[in-house]
PDB file of N, H, CA, C and O in Angstrom:
ATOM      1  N   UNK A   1     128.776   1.404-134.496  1.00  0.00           N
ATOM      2  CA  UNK A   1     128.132   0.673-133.414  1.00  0.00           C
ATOM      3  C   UNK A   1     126.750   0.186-133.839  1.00  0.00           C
ATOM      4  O   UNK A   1     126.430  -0.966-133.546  1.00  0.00           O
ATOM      5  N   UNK A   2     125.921   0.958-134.496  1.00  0.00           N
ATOM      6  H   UNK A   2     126.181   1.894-134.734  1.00  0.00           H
ATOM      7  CA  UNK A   2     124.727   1.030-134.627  1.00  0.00           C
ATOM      8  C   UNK A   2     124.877  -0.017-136.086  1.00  0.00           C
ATOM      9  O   UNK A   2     123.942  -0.792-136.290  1.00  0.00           O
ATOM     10  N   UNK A   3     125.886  -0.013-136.925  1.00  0.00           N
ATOM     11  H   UNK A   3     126.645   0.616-136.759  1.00  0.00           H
ATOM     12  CA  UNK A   3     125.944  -1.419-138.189  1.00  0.00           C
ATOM     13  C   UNK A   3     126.455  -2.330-137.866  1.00  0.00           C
ATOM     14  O   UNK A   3     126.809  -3.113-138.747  1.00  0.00           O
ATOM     15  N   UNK A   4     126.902  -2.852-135.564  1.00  0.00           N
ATOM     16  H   UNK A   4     126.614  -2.216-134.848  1.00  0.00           H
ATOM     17  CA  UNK A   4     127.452  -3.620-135.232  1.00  0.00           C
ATOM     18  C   UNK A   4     126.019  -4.404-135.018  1.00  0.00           C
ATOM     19  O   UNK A   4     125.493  -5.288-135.694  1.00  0.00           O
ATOM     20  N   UNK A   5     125.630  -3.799-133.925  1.00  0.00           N
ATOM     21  H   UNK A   5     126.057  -3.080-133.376  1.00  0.00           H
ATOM     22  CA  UNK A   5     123.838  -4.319-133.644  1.00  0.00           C
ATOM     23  C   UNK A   5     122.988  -5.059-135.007  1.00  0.00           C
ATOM     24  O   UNK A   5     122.311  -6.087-134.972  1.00  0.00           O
ATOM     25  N   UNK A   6     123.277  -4.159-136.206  1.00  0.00           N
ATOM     26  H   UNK A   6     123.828  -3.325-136.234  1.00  0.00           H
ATOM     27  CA  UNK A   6     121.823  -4.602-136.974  1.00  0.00           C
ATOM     28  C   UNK A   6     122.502  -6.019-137.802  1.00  0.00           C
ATOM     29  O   UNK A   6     121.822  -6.878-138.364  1.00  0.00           O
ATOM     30  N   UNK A   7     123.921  -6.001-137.712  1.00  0.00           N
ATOM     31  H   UNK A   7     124.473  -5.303-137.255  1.00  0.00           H
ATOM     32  CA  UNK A   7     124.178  -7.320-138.322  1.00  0.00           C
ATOM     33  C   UNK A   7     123.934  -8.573-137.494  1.00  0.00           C
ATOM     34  O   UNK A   7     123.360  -9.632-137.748  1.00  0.00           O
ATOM     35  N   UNK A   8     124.648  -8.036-136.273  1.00  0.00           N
ATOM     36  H   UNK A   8     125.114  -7.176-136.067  1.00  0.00           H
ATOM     37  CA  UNK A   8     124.081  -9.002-135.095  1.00  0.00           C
ATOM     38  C   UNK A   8     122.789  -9.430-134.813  1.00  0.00           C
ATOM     39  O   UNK A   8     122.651 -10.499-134.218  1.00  0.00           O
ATOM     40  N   UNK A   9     121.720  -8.708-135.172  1.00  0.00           N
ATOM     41  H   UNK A   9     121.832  -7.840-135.655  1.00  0.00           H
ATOM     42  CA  UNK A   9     120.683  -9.228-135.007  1.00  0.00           C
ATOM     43  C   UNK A   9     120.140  -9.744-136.545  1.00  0.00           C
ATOM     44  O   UNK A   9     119.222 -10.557-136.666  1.00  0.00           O
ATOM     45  N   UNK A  10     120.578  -9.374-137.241  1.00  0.00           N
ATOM     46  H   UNK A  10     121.323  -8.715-137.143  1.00  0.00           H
ATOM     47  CA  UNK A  10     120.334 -10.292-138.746  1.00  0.00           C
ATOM     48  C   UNK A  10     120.799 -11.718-138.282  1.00  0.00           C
ATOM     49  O   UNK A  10     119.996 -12.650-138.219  1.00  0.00           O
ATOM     50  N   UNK A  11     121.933 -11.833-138.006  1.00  0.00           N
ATOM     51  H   UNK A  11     122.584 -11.076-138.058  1.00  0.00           H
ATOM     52  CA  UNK A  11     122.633 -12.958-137.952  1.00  0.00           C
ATOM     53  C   UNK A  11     121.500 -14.236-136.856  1.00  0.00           C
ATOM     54  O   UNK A  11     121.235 -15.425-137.030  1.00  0.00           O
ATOM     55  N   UNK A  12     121.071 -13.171-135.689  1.00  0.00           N
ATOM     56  H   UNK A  12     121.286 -12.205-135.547  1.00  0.00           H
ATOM     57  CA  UNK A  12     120.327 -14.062-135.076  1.00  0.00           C
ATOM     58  C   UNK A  12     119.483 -14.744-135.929  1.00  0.00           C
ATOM     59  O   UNK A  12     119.586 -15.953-136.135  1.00  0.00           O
ATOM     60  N   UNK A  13     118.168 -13.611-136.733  1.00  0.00           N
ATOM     61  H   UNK A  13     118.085 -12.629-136.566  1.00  0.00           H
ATOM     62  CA  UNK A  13     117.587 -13.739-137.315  1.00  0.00           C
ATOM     63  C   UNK A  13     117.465 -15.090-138.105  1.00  0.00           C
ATOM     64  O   UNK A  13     116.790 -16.117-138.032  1.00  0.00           O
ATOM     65  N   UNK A  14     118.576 -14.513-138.989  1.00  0.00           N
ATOM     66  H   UNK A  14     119.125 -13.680-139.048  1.00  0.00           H
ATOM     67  CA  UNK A  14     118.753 -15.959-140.022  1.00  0.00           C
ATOM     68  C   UNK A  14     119.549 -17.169-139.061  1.00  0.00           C
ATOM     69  O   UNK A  14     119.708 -18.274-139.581  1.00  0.00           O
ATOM     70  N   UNK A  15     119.997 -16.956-137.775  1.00  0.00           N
ATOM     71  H   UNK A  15     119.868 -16.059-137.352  1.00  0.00           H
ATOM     72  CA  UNK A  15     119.904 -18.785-138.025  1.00  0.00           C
ATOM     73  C   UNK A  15     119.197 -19.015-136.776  1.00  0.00           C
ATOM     74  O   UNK A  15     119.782 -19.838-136.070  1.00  0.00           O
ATOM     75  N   UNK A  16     117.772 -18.396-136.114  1.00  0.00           N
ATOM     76  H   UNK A  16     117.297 -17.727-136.687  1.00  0.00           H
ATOM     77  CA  UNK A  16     117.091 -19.007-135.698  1.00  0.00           C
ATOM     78  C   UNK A  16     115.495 -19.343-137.101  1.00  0.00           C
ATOM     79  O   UNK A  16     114.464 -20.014-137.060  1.00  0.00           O
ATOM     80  N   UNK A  17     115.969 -18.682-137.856  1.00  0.00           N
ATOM     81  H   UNK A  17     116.807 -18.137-137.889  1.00  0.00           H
ATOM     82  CA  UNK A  17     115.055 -19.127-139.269  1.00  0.00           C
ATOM     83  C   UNK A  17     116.212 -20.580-140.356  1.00  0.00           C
ATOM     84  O   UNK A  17     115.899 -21.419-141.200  1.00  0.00           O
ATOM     85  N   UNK A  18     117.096 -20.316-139.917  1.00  0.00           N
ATOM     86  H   UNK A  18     117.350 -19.634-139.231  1.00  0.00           H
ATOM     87  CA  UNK A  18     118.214 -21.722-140.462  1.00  0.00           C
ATOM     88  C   UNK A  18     117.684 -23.004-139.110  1.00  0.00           C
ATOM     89  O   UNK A  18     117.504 -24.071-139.698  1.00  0.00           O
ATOM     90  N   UNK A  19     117.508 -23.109-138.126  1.00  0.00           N
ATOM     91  H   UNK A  19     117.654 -22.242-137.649  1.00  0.00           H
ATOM     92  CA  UNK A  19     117.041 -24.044-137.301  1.00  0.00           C
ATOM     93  C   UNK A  19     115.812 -24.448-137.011  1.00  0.00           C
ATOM     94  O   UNK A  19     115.495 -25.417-136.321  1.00  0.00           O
ATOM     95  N   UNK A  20     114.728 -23.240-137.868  1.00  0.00           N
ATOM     96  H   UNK A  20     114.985 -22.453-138.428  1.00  0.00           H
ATOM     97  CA  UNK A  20     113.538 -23.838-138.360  1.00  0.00           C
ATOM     98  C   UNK A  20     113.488 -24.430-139.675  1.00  0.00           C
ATOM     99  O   UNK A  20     112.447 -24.882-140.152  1.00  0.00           O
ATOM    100  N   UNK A  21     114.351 -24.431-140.134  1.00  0.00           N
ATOM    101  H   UNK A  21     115.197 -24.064-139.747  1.00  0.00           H
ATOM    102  CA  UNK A  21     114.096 -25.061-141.482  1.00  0.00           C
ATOM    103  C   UNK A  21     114.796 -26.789-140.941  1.00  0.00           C
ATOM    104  O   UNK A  21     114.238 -27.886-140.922  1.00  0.00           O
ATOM    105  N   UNK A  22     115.697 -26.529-140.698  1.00  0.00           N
ATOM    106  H   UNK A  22     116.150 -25.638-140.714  1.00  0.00           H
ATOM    107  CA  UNK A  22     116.269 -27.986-140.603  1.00  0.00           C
ATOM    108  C   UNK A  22     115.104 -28.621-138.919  1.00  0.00           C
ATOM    109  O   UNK A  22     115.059 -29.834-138.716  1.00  0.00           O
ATOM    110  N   UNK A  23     114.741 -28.173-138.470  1.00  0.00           N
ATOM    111  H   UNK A  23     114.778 -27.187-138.636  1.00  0.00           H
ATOM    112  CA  UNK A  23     113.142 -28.477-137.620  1.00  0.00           C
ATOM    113  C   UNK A  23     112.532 -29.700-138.517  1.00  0.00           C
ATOM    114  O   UNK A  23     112.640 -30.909-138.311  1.00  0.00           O
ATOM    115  N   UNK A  24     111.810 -28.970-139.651  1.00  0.00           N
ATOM    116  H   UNK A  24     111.723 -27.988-139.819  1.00  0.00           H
ATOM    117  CA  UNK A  24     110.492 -28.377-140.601  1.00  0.00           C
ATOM    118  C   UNK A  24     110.976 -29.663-141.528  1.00  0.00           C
ATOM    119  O   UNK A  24     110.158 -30.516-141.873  1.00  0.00           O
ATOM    120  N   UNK A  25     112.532 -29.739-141.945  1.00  0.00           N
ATOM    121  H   UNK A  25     113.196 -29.046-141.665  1.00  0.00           H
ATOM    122  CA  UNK A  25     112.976 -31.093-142.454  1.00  0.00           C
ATOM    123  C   UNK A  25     112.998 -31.956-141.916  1.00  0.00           C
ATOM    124  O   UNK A  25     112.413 -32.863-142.508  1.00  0.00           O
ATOM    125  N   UNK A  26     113.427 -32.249-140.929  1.00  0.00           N
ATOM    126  H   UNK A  26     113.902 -31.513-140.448  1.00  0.00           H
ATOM    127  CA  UNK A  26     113.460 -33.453-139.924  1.00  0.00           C
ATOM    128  C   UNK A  26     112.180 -33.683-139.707  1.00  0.00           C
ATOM    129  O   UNK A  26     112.152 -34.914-139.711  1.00  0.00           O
ATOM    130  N   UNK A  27     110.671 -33.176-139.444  1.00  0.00           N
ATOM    131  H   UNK A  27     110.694 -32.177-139.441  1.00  0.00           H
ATOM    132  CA  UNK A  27     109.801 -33.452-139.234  1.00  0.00           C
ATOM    133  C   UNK A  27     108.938 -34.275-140.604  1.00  0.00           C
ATOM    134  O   UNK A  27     108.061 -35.134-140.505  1.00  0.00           O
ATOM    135  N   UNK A  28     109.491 -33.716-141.784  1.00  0.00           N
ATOM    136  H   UNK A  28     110.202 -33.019-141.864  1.00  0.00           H
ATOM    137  CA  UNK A  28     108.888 -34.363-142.966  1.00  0.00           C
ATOM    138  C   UNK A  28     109.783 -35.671-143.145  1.00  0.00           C
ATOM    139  O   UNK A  28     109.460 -36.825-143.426  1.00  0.00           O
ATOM    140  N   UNK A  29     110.449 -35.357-143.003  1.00  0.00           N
ATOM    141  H   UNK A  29     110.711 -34.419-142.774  1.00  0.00           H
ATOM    142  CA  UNK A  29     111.915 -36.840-143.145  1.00  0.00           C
ATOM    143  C   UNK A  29     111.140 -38.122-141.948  1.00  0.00           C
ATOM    144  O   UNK A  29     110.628 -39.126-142.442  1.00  0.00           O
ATOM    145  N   UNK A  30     111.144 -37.996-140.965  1.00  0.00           N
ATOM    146  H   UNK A  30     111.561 -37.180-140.564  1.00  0.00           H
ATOM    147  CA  UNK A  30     110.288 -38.927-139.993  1.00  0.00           C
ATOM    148  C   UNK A  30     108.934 -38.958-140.142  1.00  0.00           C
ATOM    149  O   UNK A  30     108.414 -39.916-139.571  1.00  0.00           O
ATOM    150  N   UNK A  31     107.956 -38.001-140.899  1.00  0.00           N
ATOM    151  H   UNK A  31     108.379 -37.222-141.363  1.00  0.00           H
ATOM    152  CA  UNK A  31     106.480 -38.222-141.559  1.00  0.00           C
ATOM    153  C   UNK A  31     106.528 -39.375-142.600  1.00  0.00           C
ATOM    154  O   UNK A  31     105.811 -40.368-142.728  1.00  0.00           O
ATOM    155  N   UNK A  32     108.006 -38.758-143.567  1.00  0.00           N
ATOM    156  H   UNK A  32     108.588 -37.951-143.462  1.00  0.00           H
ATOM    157  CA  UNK A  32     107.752 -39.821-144.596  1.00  0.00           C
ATOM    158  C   UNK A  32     107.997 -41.477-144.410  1.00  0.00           C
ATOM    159  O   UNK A  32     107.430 -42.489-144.820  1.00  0.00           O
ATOM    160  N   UNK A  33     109.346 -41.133-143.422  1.00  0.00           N
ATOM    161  H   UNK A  33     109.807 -40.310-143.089  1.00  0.00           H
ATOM    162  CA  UNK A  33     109.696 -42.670-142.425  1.00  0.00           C
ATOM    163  C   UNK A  33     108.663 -43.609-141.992  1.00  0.00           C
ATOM    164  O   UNK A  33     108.738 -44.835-142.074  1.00  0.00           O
ATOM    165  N   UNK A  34     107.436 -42.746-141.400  1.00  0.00           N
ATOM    166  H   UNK A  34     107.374 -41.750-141.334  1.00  0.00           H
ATOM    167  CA  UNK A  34     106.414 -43.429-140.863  1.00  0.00           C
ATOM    168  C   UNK A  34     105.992 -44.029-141.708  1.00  0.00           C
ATOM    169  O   UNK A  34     106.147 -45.236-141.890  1.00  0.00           O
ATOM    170  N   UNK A  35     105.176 -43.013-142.591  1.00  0.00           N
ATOM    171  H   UNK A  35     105.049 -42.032-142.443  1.00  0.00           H
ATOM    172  CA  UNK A  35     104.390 -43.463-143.757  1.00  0.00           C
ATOM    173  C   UNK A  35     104.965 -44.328-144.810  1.00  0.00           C
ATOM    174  O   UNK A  35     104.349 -44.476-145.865  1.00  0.00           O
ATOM    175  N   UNK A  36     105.987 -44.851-144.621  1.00  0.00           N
ATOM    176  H   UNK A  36     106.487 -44.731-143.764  1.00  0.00           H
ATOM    177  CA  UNK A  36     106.515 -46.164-145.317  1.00  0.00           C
ATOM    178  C   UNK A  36     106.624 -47.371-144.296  1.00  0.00           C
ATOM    179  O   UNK A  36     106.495 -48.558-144.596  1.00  0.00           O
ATOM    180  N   UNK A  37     106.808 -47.010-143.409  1.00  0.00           N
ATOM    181  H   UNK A  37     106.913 -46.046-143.165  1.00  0.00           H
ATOM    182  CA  UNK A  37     106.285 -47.965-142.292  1.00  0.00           C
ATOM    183  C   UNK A  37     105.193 -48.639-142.379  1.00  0.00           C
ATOM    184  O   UNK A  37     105.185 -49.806-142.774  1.00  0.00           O
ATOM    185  N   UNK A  38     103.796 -47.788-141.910  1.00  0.00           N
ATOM    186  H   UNK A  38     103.802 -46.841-141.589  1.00  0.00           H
ATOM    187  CA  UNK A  38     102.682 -48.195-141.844  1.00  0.00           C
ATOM    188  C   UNK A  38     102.515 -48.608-143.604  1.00  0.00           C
ATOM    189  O   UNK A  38     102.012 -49.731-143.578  1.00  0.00           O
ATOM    190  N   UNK A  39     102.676 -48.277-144.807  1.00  0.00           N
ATOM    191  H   UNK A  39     103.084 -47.365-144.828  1.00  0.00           H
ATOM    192  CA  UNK A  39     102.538 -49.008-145.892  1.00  0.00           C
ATOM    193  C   UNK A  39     102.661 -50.332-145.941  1.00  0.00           C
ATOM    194  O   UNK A  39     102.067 -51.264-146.484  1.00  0.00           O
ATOM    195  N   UNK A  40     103.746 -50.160-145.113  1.00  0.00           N
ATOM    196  H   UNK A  40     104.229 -49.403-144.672  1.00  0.00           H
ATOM    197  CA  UNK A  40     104.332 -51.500-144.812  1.00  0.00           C
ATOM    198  C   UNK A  40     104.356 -53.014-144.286  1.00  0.00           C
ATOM    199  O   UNK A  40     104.702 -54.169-144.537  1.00  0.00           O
ATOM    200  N   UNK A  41     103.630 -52.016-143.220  1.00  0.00           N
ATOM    201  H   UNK A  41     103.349 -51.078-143.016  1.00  0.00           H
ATOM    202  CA  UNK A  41     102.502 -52.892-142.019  1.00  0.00           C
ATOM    203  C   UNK A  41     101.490 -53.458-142.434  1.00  0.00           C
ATOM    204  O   UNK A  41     101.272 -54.656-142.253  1.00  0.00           O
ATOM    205  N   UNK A  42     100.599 -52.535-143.157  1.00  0.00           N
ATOM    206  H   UNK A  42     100.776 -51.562-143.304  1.00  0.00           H
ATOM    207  CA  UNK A  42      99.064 -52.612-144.070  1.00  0.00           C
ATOM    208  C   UNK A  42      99.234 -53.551-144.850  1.00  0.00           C
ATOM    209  O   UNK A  42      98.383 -54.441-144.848  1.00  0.00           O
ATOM    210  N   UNK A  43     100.472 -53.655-145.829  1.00  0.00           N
ATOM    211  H   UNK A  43     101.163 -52.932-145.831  1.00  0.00           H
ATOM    212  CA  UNK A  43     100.816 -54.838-146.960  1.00  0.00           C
ATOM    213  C   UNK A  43     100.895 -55.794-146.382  1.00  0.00           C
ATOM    214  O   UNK A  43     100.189 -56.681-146.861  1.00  0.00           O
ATOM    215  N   UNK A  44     101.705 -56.201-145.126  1.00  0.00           N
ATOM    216  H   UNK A  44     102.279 -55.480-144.737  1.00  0.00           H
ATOM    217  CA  UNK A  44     102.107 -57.271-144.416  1.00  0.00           C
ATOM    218  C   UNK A  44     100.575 -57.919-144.003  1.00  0.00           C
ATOM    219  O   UNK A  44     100.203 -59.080-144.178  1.00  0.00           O
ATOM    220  N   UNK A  45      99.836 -56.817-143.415  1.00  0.00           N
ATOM    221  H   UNK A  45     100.139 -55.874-143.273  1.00  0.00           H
ATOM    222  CA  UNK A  45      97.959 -57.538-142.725  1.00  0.00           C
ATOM    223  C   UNK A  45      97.587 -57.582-144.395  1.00  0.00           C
ATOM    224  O   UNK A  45      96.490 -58.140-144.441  1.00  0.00           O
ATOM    225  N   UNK A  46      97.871 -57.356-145.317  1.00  0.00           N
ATOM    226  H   UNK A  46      98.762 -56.904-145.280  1.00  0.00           H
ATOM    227  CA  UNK A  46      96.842 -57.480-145.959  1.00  0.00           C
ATOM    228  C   UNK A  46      97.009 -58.842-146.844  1.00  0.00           C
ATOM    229  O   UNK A  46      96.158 -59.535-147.401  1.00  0.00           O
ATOM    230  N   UNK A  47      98.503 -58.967-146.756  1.00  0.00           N
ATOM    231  H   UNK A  47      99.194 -58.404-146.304  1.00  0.00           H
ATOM    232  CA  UNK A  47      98.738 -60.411-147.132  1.00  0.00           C
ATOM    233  C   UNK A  47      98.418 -61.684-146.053  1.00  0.00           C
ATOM    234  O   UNK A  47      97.869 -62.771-146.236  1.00  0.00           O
ATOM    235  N   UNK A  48      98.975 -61.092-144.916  1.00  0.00           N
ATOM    236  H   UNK A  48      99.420 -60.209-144.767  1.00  0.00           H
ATOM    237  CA  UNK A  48      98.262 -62.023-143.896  1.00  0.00           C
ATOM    238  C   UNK A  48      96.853 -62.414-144.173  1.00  0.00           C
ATOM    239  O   UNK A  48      96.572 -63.612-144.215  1.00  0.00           O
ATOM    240  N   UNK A  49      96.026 -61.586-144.348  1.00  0.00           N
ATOM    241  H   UNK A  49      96.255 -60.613-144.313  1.00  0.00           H
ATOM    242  CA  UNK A  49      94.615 -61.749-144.040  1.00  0.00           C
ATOM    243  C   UNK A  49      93.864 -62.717-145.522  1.00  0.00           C
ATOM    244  O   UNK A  49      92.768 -63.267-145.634  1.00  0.00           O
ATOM    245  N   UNK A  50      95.543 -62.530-146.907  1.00  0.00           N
ATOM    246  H   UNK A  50      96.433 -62.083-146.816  1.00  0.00           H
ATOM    247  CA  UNK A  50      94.706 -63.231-148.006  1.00  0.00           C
ATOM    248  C   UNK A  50      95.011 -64.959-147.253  1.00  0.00           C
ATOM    249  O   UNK A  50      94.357 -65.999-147.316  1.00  0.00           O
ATOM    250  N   UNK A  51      96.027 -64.679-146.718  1.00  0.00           N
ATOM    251  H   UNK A  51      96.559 -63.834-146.666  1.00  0.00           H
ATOM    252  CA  UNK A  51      96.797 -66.258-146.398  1.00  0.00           C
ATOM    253  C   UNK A  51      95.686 -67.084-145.773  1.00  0.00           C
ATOM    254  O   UNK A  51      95.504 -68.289-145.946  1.00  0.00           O
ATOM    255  N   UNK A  52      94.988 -66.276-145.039  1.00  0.00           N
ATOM    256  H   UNK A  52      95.136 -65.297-144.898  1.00  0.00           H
ATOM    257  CA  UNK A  52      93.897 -66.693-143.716  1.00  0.00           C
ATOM    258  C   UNK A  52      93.001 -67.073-144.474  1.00  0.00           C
ATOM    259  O   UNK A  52      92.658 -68.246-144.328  1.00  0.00           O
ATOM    260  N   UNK A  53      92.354 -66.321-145.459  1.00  0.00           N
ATOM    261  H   UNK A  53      92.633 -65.368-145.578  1.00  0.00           H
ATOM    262  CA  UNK A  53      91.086 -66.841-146.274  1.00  0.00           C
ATOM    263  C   UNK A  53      91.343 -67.783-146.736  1.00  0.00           C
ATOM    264  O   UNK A  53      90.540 -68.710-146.633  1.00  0.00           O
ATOM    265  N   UNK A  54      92.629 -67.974-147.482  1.00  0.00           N
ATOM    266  H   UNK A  54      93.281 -67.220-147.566  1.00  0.00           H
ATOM    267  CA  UNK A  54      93.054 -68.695-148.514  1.00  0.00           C
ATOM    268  C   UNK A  54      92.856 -70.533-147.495  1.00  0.00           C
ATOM    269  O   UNK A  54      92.369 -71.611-147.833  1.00  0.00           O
ATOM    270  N   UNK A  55      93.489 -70.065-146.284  1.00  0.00           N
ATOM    271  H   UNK A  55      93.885 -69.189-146.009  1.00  0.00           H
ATOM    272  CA  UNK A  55      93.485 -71.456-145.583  1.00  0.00           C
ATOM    273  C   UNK A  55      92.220 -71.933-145.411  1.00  0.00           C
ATOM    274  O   UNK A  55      91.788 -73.086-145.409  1.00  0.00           O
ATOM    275  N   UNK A  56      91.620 -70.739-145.248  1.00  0.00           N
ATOM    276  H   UNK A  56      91.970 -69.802-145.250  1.00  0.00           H
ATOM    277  CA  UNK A  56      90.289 -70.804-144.572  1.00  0.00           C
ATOM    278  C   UNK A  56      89.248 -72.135-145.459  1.00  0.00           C
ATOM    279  O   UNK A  56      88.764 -73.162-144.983  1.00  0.00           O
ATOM    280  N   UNK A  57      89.195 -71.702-146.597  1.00  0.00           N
ATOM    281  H   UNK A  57      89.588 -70.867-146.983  1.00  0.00           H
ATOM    282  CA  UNK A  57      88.759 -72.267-147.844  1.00  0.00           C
ATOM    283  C   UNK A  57      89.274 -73.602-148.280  1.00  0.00           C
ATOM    284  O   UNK A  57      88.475 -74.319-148.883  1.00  0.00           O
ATOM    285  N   UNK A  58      90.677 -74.118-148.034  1.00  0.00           N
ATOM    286  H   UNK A  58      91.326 -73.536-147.545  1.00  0.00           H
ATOM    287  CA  UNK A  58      91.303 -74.897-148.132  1.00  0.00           C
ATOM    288  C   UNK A  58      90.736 -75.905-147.249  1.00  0.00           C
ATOM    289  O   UNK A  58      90.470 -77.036-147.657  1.00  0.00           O
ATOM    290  N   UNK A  59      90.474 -75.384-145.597  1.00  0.00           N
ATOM    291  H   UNK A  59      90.690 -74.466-145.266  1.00  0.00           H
ATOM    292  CA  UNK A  59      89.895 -76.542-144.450  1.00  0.00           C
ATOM    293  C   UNK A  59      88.036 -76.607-144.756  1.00  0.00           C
ATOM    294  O   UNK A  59      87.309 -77.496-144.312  1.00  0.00           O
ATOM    295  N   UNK A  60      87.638 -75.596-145.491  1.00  0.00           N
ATOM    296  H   UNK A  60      88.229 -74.873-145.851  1.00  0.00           H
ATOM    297  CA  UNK A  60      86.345 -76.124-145.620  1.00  0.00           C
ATOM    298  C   UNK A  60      85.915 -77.080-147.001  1.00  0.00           C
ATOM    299  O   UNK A  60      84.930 -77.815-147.069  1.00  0.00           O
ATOM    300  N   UNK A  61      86.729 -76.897-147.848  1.00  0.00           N
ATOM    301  H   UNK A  61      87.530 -76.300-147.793  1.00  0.00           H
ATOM    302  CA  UNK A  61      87.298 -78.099-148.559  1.00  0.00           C
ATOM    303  C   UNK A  61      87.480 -79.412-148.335  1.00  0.00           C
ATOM    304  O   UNK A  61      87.049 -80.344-149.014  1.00  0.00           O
ATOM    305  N   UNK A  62      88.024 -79.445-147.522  1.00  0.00           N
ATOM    306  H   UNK A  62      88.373 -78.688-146.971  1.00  0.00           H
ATOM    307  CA  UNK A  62      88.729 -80.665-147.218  1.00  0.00           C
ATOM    308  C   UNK A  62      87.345 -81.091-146.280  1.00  0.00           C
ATOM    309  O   UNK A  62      87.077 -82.287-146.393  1.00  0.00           O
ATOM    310  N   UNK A  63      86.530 -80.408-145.479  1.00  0.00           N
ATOM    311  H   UNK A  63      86.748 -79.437-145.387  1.00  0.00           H
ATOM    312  CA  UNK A  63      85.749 -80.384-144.109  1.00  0.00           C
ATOM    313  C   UNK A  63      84.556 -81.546-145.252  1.00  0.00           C
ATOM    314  O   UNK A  63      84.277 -82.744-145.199  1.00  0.00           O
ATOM    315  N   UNK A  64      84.073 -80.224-146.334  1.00  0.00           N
ATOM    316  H   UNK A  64      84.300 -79.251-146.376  1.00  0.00           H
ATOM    317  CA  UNK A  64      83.123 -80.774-147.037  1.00  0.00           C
ATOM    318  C   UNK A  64      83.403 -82.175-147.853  1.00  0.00           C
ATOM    319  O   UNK A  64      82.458 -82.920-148.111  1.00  0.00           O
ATOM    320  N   UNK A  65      85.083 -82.576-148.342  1.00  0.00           N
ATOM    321  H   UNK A  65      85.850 -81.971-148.132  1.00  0.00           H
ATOM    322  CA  UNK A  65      85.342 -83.543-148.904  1.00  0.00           C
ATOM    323  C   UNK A  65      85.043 -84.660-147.897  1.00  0.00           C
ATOM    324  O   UNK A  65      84.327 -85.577-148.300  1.00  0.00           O
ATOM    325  N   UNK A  66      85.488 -84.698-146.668  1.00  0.00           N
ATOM    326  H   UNK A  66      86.069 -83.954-146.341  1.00  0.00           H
ATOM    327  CA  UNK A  66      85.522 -85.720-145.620  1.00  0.00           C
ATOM    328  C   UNK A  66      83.907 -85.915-145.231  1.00  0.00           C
ATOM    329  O   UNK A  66      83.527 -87.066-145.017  1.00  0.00           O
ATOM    330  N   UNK A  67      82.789 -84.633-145.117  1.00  0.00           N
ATOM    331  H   UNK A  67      83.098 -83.698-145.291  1.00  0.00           H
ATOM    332  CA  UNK A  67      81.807 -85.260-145.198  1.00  0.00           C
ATOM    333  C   UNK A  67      80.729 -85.877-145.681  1.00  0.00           C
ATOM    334  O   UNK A  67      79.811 -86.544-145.203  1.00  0.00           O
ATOM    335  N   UNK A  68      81.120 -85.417-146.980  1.00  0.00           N
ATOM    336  H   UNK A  68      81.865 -84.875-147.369  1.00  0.00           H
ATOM    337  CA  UNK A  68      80.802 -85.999-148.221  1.00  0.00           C
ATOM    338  C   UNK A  68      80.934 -87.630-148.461  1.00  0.00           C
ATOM    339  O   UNK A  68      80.093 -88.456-148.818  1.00  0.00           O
ATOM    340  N   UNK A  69      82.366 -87.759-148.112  1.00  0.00           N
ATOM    341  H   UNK A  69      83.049 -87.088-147.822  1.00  0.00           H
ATOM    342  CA  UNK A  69      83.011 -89.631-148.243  1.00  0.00           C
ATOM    343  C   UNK A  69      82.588 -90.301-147.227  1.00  0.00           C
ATOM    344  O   UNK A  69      82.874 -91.493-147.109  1.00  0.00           O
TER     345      UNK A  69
END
């Protein structure tokens, strides 16, 4: 009776420590998800923002050519 209990409660043991682990994974698995996300995002503004200068420079170009002529 008494080696019925202590397995039974091993058993709890290990798989409420088996449902923290797969927790503990899932939480790094959607950390890393994010964090390729927002990489993602950041690359996207950061190309945006060369595009913007890039135009930017292009119309004061053209601003200074036209008042120049």
């Amino acid at each position: 009776m008494f080696l019925t209990a202590l397995l039974i409660c091993v058993y709890i043991l290990l798989h409420k420590y088996h449902v923290a682990l797969l927790q503990k994974n899932n939480a790094v698995n959607k950390r890393y998800s994010l964090k390729k996300e927002i990489d993602a995002q950041q690359e996207g503004q950061h190309r945006a923002n060369s595009k913007i200068i890039e135009l930017s420079t292009i119309l004061d170009n053209i601003t200074s050519l036209v008042f120049y002529t």
